[in-house]
C-alpha positions as CSV (number, residue, x, y, z in Angstrom):
1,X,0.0,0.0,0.0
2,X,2.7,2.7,1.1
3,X,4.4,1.5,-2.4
4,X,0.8,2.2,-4.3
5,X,0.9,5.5,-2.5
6,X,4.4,6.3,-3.1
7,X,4.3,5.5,-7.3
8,X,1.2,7.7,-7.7
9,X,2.6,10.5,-5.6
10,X,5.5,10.3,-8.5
11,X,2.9,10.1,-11.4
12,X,0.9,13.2,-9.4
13,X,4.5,15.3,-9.3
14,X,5.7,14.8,-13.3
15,X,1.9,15.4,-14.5
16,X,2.4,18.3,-12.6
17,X,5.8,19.0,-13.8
18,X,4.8,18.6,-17.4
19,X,1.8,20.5,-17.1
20,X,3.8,23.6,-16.3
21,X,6.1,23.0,-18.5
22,X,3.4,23.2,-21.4
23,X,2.1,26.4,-19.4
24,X,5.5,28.0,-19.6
25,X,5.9,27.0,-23.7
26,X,2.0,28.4,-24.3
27,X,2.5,30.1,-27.7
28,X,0.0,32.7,-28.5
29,X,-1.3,33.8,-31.8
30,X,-1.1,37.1,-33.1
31,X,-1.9,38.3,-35.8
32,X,-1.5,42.3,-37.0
33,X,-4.9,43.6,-36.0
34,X,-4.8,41.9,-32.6
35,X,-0.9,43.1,-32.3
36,X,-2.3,46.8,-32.9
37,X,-5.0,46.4,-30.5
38,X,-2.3,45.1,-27.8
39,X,-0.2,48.0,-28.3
40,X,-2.8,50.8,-28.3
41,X,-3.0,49.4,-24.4
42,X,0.5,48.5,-24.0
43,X,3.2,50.6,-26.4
44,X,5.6,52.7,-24.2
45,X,5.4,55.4,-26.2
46,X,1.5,55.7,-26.0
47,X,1.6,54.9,-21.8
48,X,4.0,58.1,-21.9
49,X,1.8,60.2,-24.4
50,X,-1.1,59.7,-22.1
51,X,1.0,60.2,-19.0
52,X,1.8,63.4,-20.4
53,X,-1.7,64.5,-21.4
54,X,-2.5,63.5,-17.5
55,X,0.2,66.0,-17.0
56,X,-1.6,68.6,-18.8
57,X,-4.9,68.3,-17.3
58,X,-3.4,68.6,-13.6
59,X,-1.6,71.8,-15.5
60,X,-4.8,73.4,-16.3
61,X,-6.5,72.7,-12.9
62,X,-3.1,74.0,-11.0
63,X,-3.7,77.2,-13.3
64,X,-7.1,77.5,-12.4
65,X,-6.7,76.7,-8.9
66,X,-4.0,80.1,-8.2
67,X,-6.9,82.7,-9.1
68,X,-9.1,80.9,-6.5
69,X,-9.1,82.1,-3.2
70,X,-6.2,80.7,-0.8
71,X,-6.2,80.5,3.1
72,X,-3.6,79.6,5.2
73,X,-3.2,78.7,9.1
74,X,-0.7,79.9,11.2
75,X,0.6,78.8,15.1
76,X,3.5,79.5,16.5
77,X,5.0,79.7,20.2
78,X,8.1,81.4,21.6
79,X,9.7,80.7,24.5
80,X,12.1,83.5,25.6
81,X,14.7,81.5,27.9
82,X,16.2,85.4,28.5
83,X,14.0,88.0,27.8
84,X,15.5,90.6,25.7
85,X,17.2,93.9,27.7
86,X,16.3,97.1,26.7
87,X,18.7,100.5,27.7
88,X,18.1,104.0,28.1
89,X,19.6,106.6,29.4
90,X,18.4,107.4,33.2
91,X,16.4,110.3,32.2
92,X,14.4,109.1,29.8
93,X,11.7,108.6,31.6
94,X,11.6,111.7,33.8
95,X,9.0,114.3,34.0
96,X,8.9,117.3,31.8
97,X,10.6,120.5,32.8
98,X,7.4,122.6,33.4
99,X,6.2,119.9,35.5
100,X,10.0,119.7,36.9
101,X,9.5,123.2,37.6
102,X,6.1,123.3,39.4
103,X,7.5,120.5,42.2
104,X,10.3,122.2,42.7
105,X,7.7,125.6,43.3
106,X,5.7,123.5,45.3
107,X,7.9,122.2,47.2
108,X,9.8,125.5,48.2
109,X,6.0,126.9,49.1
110,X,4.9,124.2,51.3
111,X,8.6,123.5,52.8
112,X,8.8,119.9,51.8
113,X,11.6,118.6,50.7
114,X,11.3,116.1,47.0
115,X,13.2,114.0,48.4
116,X,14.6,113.1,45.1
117,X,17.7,110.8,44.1
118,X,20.8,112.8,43.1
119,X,20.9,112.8,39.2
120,X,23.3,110.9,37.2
121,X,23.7,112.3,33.6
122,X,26.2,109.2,32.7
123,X,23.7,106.6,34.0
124,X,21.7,104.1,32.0
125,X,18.3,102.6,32.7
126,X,17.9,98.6,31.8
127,X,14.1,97.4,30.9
128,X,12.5,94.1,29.8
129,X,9.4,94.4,27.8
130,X,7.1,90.9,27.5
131,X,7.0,87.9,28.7
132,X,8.6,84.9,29.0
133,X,5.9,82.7,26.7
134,X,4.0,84.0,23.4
135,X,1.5,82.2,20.9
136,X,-0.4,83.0,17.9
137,X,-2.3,81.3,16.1
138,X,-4.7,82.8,13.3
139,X,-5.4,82.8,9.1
140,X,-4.6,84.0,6.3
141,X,-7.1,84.5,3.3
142,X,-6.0,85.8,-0.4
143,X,-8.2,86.2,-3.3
144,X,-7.1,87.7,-6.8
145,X,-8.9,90.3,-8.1
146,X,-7.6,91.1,-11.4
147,X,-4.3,90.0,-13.2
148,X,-4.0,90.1,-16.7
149,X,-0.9,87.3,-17.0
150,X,-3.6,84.9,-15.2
151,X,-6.5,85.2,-17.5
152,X,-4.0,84.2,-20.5
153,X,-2.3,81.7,-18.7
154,X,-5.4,80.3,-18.3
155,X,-6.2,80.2,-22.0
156,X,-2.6,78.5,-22.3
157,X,-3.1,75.7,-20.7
158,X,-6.3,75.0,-21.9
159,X,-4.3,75.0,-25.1
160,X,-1.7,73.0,-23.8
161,X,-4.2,70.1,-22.5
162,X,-5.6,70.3,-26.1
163,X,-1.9,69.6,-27.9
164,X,-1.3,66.8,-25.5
165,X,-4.7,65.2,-26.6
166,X,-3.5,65.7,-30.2
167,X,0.1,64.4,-29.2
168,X,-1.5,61.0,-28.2
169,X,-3.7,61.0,-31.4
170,X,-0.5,61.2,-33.2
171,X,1.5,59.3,-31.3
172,X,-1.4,56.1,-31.5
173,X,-0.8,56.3,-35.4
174,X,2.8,56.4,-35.5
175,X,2.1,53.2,-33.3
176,X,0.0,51.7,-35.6
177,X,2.4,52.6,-38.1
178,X,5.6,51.4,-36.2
179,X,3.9,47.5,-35.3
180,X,2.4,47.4,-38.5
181,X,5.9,47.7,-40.0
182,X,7.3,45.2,-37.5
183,X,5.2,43.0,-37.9
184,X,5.5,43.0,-41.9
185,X,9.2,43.0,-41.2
186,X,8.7,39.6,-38.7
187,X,6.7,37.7,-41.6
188,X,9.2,38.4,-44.4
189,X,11.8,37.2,-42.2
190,X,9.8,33.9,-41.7
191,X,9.0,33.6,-45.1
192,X,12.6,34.4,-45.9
193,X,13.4,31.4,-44.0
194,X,10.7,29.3,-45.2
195,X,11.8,29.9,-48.8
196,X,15.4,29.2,-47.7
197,X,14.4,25.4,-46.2
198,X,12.3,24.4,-49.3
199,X,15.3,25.2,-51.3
200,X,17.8,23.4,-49.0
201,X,15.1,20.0,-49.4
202,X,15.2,20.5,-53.5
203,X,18.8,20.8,-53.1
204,X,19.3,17.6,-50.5
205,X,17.4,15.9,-53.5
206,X,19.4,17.1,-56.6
207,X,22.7,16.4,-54.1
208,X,21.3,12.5,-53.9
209,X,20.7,12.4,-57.8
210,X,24.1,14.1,-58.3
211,X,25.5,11.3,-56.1
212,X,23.9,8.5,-58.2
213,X,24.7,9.9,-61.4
214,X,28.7,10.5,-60.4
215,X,28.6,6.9,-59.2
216,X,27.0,5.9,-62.1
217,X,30.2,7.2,-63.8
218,X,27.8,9.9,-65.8
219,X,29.4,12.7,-63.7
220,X,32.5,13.7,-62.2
221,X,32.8,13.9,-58.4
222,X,33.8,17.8,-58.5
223,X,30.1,18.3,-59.6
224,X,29.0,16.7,-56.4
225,X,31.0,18.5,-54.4
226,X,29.7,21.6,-55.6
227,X,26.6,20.5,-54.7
228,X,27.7,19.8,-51.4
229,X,29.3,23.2,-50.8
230,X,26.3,24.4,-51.6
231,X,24.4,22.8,-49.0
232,X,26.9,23.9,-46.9
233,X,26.6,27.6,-47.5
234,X,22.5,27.1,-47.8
235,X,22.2,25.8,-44.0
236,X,24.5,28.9,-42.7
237,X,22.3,31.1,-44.6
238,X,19.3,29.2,-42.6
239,X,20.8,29.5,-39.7
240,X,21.1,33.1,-40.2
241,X,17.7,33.5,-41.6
242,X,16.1,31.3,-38.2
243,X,18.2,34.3,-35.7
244,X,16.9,37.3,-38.1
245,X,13.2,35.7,-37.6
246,X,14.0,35.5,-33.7
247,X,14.6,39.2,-33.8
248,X,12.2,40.4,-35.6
249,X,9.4,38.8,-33.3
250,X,11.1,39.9,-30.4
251,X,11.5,43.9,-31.9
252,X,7.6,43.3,-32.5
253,X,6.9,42.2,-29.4
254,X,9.0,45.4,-28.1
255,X,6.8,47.7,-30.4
256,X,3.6,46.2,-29.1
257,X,4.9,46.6,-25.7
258,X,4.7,43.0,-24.5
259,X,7.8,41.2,-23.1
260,X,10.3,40.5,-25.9
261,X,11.2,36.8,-25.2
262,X,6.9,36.4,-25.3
263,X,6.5,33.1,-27.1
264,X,3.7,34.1,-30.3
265,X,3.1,32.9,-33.7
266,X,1.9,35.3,-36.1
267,X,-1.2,33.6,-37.7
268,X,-1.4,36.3,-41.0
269,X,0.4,36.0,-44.0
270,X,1.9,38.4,-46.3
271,X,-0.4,37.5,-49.7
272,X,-3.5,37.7,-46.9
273,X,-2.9,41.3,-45.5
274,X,-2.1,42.2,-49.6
275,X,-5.2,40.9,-50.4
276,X,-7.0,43.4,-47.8
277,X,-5.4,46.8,-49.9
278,X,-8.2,48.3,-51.3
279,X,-7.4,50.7,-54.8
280,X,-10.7,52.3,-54.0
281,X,-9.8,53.9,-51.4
282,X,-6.4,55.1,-52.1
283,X,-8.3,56.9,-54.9
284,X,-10.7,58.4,-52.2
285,X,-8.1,59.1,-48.8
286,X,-5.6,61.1,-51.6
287,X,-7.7,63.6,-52.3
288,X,-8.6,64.4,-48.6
289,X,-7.6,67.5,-46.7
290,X,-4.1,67.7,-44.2
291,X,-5.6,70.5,-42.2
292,X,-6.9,67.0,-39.5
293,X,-3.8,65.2,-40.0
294,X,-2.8,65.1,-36.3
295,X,0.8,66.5,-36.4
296,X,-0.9,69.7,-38.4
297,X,-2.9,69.9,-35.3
298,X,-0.5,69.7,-32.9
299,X,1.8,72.5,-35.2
300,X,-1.4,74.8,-35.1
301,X,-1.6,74.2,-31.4
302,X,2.2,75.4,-30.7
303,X,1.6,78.3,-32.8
304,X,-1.7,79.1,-30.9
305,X,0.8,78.8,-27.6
306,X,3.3,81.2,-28.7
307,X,0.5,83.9,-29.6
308,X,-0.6,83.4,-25.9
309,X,2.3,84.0,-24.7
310,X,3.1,87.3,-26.7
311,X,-0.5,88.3,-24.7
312,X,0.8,87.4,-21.5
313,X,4.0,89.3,-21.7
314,X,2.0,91.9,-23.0
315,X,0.0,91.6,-19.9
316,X,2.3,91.6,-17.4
317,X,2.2,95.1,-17.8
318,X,-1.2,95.4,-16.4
319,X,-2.0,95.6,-12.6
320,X,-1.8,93.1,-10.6
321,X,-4.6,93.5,-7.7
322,X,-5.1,91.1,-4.9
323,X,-7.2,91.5,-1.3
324,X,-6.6,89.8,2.0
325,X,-7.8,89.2,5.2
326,X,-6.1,88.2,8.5
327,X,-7.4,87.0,11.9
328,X,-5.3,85.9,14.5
329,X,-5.0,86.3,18.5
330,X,-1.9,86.1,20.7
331,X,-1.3,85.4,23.8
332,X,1.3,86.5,26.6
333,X,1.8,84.2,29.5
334,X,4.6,84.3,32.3
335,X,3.9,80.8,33.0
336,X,3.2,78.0,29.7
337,X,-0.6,78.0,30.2
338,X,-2.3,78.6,27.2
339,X,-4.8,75.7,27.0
340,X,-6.1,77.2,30.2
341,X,-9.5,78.7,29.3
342,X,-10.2,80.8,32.0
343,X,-7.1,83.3,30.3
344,X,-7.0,86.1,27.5
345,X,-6.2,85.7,24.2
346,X,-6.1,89.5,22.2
347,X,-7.3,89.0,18.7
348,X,-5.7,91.1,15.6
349,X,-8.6,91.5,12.1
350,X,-7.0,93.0,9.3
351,X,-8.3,93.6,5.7
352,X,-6.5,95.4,2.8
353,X,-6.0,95.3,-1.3
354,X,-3.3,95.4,-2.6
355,X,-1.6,96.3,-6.3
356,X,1.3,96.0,-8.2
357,X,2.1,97.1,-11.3
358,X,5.8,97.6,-13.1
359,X,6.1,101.4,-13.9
360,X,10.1,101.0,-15.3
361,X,12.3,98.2,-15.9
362,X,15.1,100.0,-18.4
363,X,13.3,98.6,-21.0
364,X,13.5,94.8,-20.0
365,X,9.5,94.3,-20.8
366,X,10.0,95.7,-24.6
367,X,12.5,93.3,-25.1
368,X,10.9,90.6,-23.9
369,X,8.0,91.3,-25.7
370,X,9.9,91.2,-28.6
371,X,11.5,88.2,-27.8
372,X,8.1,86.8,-27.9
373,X,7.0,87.5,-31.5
374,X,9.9,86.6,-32.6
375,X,9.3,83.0,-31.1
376,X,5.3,83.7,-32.6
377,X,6.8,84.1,-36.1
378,X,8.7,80.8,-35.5
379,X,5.7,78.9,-34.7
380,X,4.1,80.5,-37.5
381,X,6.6,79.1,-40.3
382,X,6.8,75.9,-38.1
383,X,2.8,75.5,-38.7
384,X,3.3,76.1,-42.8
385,X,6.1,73.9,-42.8
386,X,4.3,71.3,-41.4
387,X,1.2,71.8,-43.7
388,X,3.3,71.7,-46.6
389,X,5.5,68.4,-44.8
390,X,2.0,66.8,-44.6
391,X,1.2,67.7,-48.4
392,X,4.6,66.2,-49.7
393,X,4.1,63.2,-47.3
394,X,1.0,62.1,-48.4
395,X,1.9,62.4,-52.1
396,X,5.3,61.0,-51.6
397,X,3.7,57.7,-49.6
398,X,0.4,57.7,-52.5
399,X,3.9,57.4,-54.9
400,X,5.3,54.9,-53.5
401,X,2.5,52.7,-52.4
402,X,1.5,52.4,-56.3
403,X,5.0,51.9,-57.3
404,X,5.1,49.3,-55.4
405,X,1.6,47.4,-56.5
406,X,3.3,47.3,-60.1
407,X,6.8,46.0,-58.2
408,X,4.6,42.8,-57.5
409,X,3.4,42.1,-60.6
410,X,7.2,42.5,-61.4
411,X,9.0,40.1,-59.0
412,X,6.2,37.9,-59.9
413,X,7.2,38.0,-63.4
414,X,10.4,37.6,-62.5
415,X,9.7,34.6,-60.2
416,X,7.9,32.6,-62.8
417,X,10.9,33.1,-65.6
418,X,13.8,32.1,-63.2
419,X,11.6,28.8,-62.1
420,X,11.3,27.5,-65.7
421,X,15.2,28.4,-66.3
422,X,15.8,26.1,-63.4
423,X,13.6,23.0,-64.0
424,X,14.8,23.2,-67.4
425,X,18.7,23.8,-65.9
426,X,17.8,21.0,-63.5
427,X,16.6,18.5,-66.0
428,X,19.1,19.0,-68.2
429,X,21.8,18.5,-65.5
430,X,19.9,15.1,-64.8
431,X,20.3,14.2,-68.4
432,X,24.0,15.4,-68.3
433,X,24.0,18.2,-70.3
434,X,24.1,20.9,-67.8
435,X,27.3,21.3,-65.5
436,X,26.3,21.6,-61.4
437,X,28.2,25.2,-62.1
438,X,25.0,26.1,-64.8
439,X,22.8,24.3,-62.1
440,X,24.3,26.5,-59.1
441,X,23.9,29.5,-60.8
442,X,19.9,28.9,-61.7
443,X,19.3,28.0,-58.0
444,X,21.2,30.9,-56.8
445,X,18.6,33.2,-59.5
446,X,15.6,31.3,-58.4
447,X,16.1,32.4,-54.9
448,X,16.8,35.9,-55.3
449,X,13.8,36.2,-57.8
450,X,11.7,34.5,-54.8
451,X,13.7,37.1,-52.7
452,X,12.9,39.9,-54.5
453,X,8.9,38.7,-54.5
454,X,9.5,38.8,-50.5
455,X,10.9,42.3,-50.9
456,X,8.5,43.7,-53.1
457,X,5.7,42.1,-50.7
458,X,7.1,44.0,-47.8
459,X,7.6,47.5,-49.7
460,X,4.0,47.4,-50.8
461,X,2.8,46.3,-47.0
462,X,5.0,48.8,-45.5
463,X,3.5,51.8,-47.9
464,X,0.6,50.9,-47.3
465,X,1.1,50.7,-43.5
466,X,3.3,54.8,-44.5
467,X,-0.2,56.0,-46.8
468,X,-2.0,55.3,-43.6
469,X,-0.2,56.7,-41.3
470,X,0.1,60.1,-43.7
471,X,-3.4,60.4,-44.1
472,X,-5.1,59.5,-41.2
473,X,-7.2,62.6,-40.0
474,X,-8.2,63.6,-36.5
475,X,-12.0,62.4,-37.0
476,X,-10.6,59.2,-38.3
């Protein structure tokens, strides 16, 4: 029985075992849409766009926030371990000399004496005013009234908050763009290596056939071991090809956002997401506006910036008005009693206004408002240059994207004439009439001719991924 218990204790531990083993080697599918969808959530770029536009709503509030009105608590308690001494000189203190005078009448008409101390004109009186303890405790209220630099500020970062929104609107389509590309990038690398082991099996067959023939005596042994050489170069190239594909996936998966060494299997194919490119509405999307286009936006939106902030040196010149209140009551004790209710506390109330307003500055302000239009004009060129950047984009990407529909047909073209050169190549090398040297050099065209389909896949994919991206509108 302990033996029974023992055994399926075992079987209960490597089922357990191989169960996470199959947990940890879970692949997951991915293909581009769901890859854009994970990215929209998890890109670092887009956590950081949105952290920023955070940062700009808390701006806005904090701006709106200082014009509210601001109170403020005070308490504090001094303890004077020595009492500050106060001097004066011995006479400071005595009486007038009219009323001097009248005693000293007085006294001579009623015959009794002042009785005063001799005078000392070198000596000094010492005093101490206060007490030994001393609290207040009270508040402070502000309100502004009027400020001219606040009301535009507050326009600013309004402003500001709308930029960032527009930032993360552009920054989600570069994303798209960016994973899009990646991804593309990922499957040519797999079908790079794909096309590399189907011609490594045609070539392990024409190697064996080679083999025969030589020891058949119908060929010589250097033909087979050019073969072989070629093999060899063919498997380093696959090797290559299987690390390139490993990279790829992993850049992806850094794109998307996800952790790079992520097991996935990407479940589109090249020919599938070309099949999804519609002509239609290239025709449609090239003859829209760039005004939208996101990073126009966000160009307007600096420009609209930099004219607030020629207003807001502008008003800095303007008054600054303000009003305050203060309430507070001290207390002056001998003896550290001031939670004792039964003594006095002497309260202070004190309202005012108060303005401020720069009346000369050597000329500081003009240049500074200067300074400002000159950064206005900036933005302003910045704007046209990016409207007219938008313009050349969008053609230049509508150029390229049909360029590179007629580059298909073209490697296709290609593809099919360098496959009948090498079956004919091939067959004739079978019969003998070919060398292995004609034979190498039709493999090595029929694979850059399937290469160059690859290529011309991925250049029309990743156009149409860069037409997107350029013409993509705000409302979009």
């Amino acid at each position: 029985m302990k033996n029974n218990n023992a055994n399926a204790l075992v079987v209960a531990l490597c089922l357990l075992l191989v169960t996470s083993s199959i947990r940890a080697q879970v692949t997951t599918p991915l293909s581009l849409e769901y890859a854009q969808e994970l990215a929209a959530e998890y890109a670092y770029s887009l956590k950081l766009s949105r952290l920023n536009e955070e940062e700009a709503n808390r701006t806005v509030k904090q701006t709106l926030a200082a014009g509210l009105p601001h109170i403020s608590a005070t308490a504090d308690y001094n303890n004077f371990i020595e009492i500050p001494t106060q001097v004066a000189s011995a006479d400071a203190f005595g009486f007038p000399d009219y009323l001097n005078n009248y005693l000293y009448n007085l006294s001579e008409a009623t015959g009794v004496g002042m009785n005063a101390p001799p005078s000392d004109p070198n000596a000094i009186t010492e005093l101490q005013f206060g007490t030994q303890h001393s609290a207040t405790v009270g508040f402070t209220a502000t309100q502004l009234i009027f400020s001219g630099s606040y009301i535009v500020a507050s326009q600013a970062a309004k402003v500001y908050e709308q930029s960032k929104q527009i930032a993360t609107v552009r920054t989600s389509i570069e994303v798209v763009k960016s994973v899009a590309t990646a991804y593309h990038t990922a499957l040519a690398s797999l079908e790079n290596e794909k096309m590399l082991r189907e011609a490594l099996s045609i070539l392990e067959r024409t190697l064996e056939e080679t083999q025969a023939l030589a020891n058949a005596g119908f060929l010589e042994e250097h033909d087979v071991d050019r073969i072989r050489l070629s093999e060899s170069t063919l498997k380093n190239e696959i090797k290559n090809a299987a690390l390139q594909s490993d990279l790829t996936t992993a850049f992806l998966l850094f794109q998307i956002g996800l952790p790079v060494d992520k097991e996935v299997k990407l479940t589109d194919s090249m020919a599938g997401l070309i099949s999804k490119i519609s002509k239609t509405e290239f025709d449609t999307v090239v003859k829209s506006d760039v005004t939208d286009l996101p990073r126009v936006l966000e160009s307007r939106y600096m420009l609209e910036l930099a004219e607030l902030n020629v207003k807001a040196k502008k008003a800095s010149s303007l008054p600054l008005i303000s009003a305050f209140y203060s309430n507070s009551e001290n207390a002056q004790r001998d003896e550290f009693n001031f939670f004792d209710a039964s003594e006095k506390w002497y309260p202070t109330q004190l309202l005012g206004f108060k303005m401020s307003m720069p009346v000369f500055g050597s000329f500081e302000g003009k240049h500074i408002r200067e300074k400002a239009m000159v950064q206005a004009l900036m933005a302003e060129t910045g704007y046209e240059m990016a409207s007219q950047s938008a313009h050349l984009e969008k053609d230049a990407s509508f150029a390229e994207l049909i360029r590179s529909r007629d580059g298909i047909e073209e490697a296709k073209t290609g593809l099919d004439l360098a496959s009948k050169i090498f079956k004919h190549v091939q067959l004739g090398h079978i019969e003998g009439v070919e060398s292995s040297f004609e034979l190498n050099q039709a493999r090595n065209q029929l694979l850059s001719s399937e290469g160059s389909l690859v290529g011309a896949r991925l250049r029309l994919l990743n156009a149409n991924s860069r037409f997107l991206a350029a013409t993509t509108t705000i409302q979009q």
